[in-house]
DRENNU-195921 format. One record per residue (C-alpha): y, x, z; residue number from 1. Coordinates in steps of 0.1 Angstrom, whole numbers. Example, Ala and Ser with C-alpha at 12.3 -4.5 7.8 and 13.67 -1.06 7.14 Angstrom:
2
REC      y      x      z   nr
REC    -45    123     78    1
REC    -11    137     71    2
//
This chain:
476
REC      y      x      z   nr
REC    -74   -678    406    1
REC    -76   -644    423    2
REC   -107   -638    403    3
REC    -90   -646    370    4
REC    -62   -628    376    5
REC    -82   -594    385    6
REC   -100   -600    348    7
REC    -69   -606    332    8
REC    -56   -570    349    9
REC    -87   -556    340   10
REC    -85   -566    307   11
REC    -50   -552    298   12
REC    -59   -519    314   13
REC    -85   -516    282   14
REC    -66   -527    257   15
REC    -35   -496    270   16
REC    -63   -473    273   17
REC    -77   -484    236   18
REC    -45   -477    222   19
REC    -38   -442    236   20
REC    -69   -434    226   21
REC    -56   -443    194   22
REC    -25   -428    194   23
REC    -44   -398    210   24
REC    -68   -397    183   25
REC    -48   -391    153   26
REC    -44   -350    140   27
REC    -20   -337    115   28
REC    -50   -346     87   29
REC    -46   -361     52   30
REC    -75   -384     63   31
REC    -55   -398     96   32
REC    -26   -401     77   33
REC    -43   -420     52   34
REC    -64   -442     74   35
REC    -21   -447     90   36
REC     -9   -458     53   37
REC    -40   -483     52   38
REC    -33   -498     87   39
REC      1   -506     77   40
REC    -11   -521     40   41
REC    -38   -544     59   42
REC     -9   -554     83   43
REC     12   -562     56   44
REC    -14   -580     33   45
REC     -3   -579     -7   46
REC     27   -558     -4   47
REC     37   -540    -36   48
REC     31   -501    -32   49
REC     68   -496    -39   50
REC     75   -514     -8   51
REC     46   -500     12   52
REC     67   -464      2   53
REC    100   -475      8   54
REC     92   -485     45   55
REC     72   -451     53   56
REC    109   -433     38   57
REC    124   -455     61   58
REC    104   -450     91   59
REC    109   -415     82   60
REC    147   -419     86   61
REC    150   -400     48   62
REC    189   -410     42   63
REC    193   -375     25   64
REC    222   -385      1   65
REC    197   -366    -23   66
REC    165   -382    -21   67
REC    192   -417    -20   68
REC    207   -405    -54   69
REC    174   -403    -72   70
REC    154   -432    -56   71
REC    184   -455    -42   72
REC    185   -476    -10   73
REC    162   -501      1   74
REC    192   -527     -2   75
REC    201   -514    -35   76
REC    166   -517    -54   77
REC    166   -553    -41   78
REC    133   -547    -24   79
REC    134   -574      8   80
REC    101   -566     21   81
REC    102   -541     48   82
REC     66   -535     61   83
REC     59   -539     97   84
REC     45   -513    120   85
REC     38   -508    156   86
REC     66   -480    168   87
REC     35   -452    173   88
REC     27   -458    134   89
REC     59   -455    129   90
REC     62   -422    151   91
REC     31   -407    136   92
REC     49   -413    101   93
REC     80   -394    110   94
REC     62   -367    126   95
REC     39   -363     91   96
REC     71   -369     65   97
REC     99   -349     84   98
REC     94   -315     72   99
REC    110   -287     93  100
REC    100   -253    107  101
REC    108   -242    147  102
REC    124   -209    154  103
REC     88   -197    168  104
REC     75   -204    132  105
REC     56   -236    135  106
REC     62   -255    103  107
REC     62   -293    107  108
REC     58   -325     86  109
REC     26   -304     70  110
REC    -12   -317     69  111
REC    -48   -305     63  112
REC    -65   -319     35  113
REC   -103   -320     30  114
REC   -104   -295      6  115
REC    -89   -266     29  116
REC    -54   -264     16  117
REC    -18   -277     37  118
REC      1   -299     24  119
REC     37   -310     32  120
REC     32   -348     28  121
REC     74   -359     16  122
REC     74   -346    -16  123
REC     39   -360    -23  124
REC     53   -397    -15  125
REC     90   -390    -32  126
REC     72   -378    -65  127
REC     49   -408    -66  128
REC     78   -432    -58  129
REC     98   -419    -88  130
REC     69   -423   -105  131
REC     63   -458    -97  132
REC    102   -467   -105  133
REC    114   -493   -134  134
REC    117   -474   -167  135
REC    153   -486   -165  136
REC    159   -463   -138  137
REC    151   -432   -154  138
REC    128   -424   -128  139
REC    111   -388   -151  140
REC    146   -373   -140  141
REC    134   -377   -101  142
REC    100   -360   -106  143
REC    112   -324   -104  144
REC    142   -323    -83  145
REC    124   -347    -54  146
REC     93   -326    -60  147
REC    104   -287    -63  148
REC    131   -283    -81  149
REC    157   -286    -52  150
REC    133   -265    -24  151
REC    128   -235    -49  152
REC    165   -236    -57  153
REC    175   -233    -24  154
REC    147   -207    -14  155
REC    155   -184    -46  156
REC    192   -186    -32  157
REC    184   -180      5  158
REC    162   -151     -9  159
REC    193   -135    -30  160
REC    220   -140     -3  161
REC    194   -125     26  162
REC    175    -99     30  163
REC    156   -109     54  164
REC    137   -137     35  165
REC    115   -141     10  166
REC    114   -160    -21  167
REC     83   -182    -16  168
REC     58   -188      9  169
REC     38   -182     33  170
REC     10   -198     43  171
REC     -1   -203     77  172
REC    -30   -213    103  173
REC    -38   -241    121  174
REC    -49   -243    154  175
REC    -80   -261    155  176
REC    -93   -271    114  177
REC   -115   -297    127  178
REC    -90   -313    151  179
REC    -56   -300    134  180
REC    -23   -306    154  181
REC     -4   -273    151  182
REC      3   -251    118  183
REC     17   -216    126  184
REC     34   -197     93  185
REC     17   -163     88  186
REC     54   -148     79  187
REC     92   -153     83  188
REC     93   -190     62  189
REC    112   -195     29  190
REC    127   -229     19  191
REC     91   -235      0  192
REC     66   -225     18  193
REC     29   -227      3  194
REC     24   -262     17  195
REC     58   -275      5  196
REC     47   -262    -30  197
REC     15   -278    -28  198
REC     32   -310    -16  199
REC     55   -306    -46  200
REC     28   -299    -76  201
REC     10   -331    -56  202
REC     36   -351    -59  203
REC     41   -345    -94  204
REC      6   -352   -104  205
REC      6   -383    -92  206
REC     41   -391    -99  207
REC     30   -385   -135  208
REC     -2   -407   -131  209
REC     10   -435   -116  210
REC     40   -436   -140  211
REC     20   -433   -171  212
REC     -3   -466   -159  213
REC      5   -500   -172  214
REC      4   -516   -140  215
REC      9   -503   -106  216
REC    -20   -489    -83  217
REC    -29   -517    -63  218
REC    -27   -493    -31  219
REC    -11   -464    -19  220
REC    -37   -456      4  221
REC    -64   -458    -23  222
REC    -42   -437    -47  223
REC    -38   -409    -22  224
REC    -78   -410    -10  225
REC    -91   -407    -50  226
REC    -71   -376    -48  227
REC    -79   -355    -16  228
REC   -109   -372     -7  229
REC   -131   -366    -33  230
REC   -168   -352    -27  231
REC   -187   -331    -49  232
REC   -222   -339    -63  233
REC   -245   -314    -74  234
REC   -229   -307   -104  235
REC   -199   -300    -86  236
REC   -166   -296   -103  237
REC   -177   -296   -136  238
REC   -187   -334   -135  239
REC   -159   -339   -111  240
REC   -125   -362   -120  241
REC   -101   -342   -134  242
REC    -76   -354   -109  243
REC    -81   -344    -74  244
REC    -62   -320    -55  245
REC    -89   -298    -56  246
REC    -75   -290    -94  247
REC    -44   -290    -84  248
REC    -31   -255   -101  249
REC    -52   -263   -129  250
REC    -35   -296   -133  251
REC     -2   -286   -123  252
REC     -2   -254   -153  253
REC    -11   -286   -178  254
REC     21   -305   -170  255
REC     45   -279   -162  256
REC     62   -261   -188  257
REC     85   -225   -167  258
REC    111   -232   -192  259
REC    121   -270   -181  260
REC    112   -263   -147  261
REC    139   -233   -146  262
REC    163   -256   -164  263
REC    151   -286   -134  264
REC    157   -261   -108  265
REC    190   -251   -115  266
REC    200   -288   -121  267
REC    190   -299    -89  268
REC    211   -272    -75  269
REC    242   -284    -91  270
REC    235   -319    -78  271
REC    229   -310    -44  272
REC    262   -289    -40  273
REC    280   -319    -56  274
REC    263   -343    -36  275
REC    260   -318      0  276
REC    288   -302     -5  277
REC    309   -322    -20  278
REC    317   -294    -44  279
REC    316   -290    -84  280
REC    298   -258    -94  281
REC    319   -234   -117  282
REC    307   -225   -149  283
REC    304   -188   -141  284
REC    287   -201   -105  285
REC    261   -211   -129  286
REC    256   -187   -151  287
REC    249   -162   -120  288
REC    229   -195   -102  289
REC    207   -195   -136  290
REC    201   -154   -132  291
REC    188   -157   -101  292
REC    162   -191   -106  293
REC    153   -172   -135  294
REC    140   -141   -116  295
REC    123   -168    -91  296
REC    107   -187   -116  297
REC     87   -154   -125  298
REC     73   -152    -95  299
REC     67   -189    -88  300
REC     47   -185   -123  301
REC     26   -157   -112  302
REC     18   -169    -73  303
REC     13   -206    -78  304
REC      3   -211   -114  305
REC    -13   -178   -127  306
REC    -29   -169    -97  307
REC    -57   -188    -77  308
REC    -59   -205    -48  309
REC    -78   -185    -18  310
REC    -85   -200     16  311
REC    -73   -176     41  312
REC    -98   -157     71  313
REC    -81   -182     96  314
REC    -92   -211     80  315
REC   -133   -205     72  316
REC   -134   -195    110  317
REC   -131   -155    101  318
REC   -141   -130    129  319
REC   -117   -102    135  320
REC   -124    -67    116  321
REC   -142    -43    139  322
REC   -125    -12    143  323
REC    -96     -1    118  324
REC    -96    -11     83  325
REC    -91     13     51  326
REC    -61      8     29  327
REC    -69      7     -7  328
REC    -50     29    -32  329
REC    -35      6    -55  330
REC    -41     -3    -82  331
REC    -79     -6    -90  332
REC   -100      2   -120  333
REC   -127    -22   -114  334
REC   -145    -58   -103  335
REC   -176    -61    -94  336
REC   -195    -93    -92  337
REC   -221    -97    -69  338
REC   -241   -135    -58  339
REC   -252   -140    -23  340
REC   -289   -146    -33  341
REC   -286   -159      7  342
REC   -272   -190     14  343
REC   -292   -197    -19  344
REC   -274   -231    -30  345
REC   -239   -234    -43  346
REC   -213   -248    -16  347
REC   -193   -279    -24  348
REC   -170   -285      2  349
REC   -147   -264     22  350
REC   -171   -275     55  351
REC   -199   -260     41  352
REC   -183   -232     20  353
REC   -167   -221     52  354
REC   -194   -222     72  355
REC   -210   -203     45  356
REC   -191   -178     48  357
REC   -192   -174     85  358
REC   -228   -170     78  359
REC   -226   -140     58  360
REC   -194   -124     81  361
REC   -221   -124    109  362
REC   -251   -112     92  363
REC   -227    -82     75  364
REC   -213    -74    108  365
REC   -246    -80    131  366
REC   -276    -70    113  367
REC   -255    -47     86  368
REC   -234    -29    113  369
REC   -204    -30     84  370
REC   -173    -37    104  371
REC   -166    -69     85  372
REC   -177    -90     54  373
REC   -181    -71     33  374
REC   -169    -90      2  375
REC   -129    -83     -8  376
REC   -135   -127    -23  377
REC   -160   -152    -25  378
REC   -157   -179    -48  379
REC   -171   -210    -36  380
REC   -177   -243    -63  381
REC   -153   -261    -43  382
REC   -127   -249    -67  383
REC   -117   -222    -43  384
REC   -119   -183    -36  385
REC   -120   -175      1  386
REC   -102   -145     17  387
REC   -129   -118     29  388
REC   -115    -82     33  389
REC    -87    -89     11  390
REC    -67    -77    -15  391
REC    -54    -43      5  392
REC    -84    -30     25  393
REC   -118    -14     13  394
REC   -149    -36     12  395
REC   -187    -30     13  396
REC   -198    -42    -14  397
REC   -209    -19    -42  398
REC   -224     10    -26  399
REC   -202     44    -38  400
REC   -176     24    -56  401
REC   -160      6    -22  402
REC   -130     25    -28  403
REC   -128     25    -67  404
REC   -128    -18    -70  405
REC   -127    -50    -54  406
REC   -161    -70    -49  407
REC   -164   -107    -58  408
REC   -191   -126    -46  409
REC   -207   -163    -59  410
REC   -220   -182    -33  411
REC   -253   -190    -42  412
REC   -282   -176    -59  413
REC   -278   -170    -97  414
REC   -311   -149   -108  415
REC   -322   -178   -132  416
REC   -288   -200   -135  417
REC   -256   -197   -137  418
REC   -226   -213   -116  419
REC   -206   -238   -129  420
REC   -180   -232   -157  421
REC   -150   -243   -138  422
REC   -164   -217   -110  423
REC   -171   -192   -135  424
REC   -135   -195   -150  425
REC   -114   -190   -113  426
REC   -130   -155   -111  427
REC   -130   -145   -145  428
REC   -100   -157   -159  429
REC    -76   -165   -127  430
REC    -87   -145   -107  431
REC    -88   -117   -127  432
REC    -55   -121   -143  433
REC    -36   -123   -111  434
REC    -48    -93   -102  435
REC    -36    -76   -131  436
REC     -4    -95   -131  437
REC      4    -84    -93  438
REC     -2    -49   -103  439
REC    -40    -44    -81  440
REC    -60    -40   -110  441
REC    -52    -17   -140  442
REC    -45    -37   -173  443
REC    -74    -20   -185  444
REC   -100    -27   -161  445
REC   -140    -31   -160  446
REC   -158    -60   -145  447
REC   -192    -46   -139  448
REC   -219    -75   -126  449
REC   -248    -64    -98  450
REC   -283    -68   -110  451
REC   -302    -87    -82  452
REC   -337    -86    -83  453
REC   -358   -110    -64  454
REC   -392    -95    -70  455
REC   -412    -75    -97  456
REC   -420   -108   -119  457
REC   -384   -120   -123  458
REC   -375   -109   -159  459
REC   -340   -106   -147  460
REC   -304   -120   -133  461
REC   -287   -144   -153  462
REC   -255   -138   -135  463
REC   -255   -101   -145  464
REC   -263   -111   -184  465
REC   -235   -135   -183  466
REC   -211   -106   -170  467
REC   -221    -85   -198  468
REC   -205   -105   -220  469
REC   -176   -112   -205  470
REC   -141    -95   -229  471
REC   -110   -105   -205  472
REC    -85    -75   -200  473
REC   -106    -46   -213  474
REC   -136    -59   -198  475
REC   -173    -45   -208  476
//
């Protein structure tokens, strides 16, 4: 008996010290918080994704009178089934879906996706479960405000009541990329911080997917995966499925028209202070409420949907600048384009892309002597630019002309082929237009491309021919 009992001891001891190590385990990453939604589907064997979302809002403990006025109640859809989940599911949920940010700047309810971007995970779920919605209930009329709408409204008034704010952003660090846990904002945080936006173009993606289908995904969890899980093969994005969050601006500038969401934004605004507040807004309250969305929208337009998204130093694993940068004197008069040659393959992931570039920071800074990469972007064909010295301080990268342009590198060596198109197109055309847009290139600038011989028999760069031909804002 004693001998059964000391097994049975022994037993339970495992099992406690499995599951802390499975509590233990989990990281503020789209794939854990995935791998959470399917645990709970598997547990809850056949239950409709409306359902499955419904319980993670609940678990959440989202009763905003909002979110309640667009999707309903639980009780009030008629939706019985609840889905069961052990209370450190359940935890983990709340922790990813409440979205807040700490007075020392630590914004919560965010992830890490695969690709290299934060995400705030609420608005992703709230825009596919208007999305997934009856026709009857006029579910379009949830996309924006659950999405955006409401959290740029209430940023582009914090921002015109406040000084001491900003309209949009930041974006932030986390504290370990391989093992996230923490995410630290780079500035003082608006109501729609770069992950909340993310979240929010996210959620209206797939809000408009899942709406558009005939019948209903058959899983949450395989909905969200198809979307920020998504590996690149050799022909990278160009063969790639247009919808993954990897083309998220791209899909996002397809769907969203700045007019209706101007006309969203101040709508949800009236809503909310009805709703909030319990208050009516006054006509001229409007009219001055419209004025001021207007002048947000602008920059919305030019941050999230003209310009590109770039990885920033802390996330490729950047190390710091060696002795004291250069300020460049704004704006510019040129971009040059450069390809690394070495690594000599194009990078398809944010693993490799990063550690790509980490490459190149330490062969600049060690066997170069330059203080720093010396690149001011790279574009990777992961559908990203990454952050070298920047768009403020002088590079290294065109010898004579540091000071006179920015240098934009391709990963990969281009003497004979060229990088993809959709790789191609974020330098050239976004890129480049955000530049001129945010007033650091001239609206009349140059791209000049670096001829990069290999050896005497190569009849040329391909790259550089490409370049040449290239007529985008007075380019030659």
């Amino acid at each position: 008996m004693e001998k059964q009992w000391t097994w049975c001891l022994a037993f339970l001891m495992v099992m406690v010290s499995v599951h802390s190590d499975a509590e233990v385990s989990l990281t503020q990453h789209m794939d854990d918080f995935i791998s959470v939604v399917e645990q709970v589907e598997n547990r809850n064997a056949g239950l409709d994704p409306l359902a499955v979302l419904r319980g993670l809002r609940r678990a959440a403990g989202h009763t905003d009178e909002f979110i309640q006025h667009f999707l309903g109640t639980i009780k009030e859809d008629g939706i019985s089934e609840v889905p069961v989940m052990d209370s450190h599911v359940s935890d983990f949920i709340g922790r990813a879906l409440l979205h807040s940010v700490t007075e020392k700047g630590r914004e919560e309810g965010v992830v890490l996706t695969a690709d290299g971007t934060t995400v705030a995970v609420s608005p992703v779920l709230l825009g596919i479960e208007a999305g997934l919605l009856p026709k009857a209930r006029s579910h379009v009329r949830g996309w924006y405000p659950l999405t955006l709408a409401r959290n740029l409204g209430l940023s582009f008034q914090h921002y015109h009541r406040s000084v001491h704010s900003q309209r949009l952003g930041p974006d932030g660090c986390w504290d370990k990329v391989t093992s996230p846990q923490a995410f630290t904002l780079s500035d003082r945080p608006s109501f729609a911080t770069d992950a909340m936006v993310n979240g929010g173009m996210d959620g209206m993606i797939l809000g408009k997917k899942v709406s558009a289908q005939s019948r209903r995904p058959l899983k949450l969890s395989s909905l969200l995966r198809g979307y920020y899980c998504h590996r690149l093969d050799r022909e990278g994005l160009d063969a790639a499925p247009r919808l993954i969050s990897r083309l998220r601006r791209e899909n996002f500038r397809k769907l969203v028209r700045p007019s209706i969401l101007q006309k969203q934004v101040v709508k949800s605004l009236v809503v909310h202070q009805k709703l909030i507040h319990n208050t009516t807004m006054l006509s001229q309250e409007k009219k001055e409420l419209t004025a001021v969305v207007k002048e947000g929208i602008k920059e919305f337009v030019q941050r999230y949907m003209e310009c590109p998204a770039i990885i920033p130093r802390c996330h490729w694993g950047a190390e710091p600048y060696r002795g004291t940068p250069t300020l460049l004197s704004l704006p510019l008069s040129f971009m040059y384009i450069h390809h690394t040659y070495q690594p000599s393959q194009p990078c398809l992931s944010f693993q490799q892309c990063s550690a790509d570039m980490r490459s190149m920071q330490r062969f600049h800074q060690d066997d170069r002597g330059w203080d720093d990469i010396g690149y001011s972007f790279v574009a990777g064909s992961d559908g990203y630019l990454y952050e070298g010295r920047g768009w403020h301080w002088r590079g290294a990268h065109t010898k004579g002309y540091n000071s006179k342009g920015y240098g934009v590198s391709f990963i990969g060596d281009y003497t004979s082929s060229l990088p993809s198109q959709q790789t191609m197109e974020l330098v050239r055309d976004r890129l480049a237009s955000c530049a001129v847009s945010g007033g650091r290139l001239t609206g009349n600038f140059t791209i000049h491309g670096h001829r990069q011989l290999v050896n005497t028999t190569c009849p040329g760069d391909a790259l550089y021919s490409e370049i040449t031909g290239w007529k985008h804002f007075g380019v030659v």
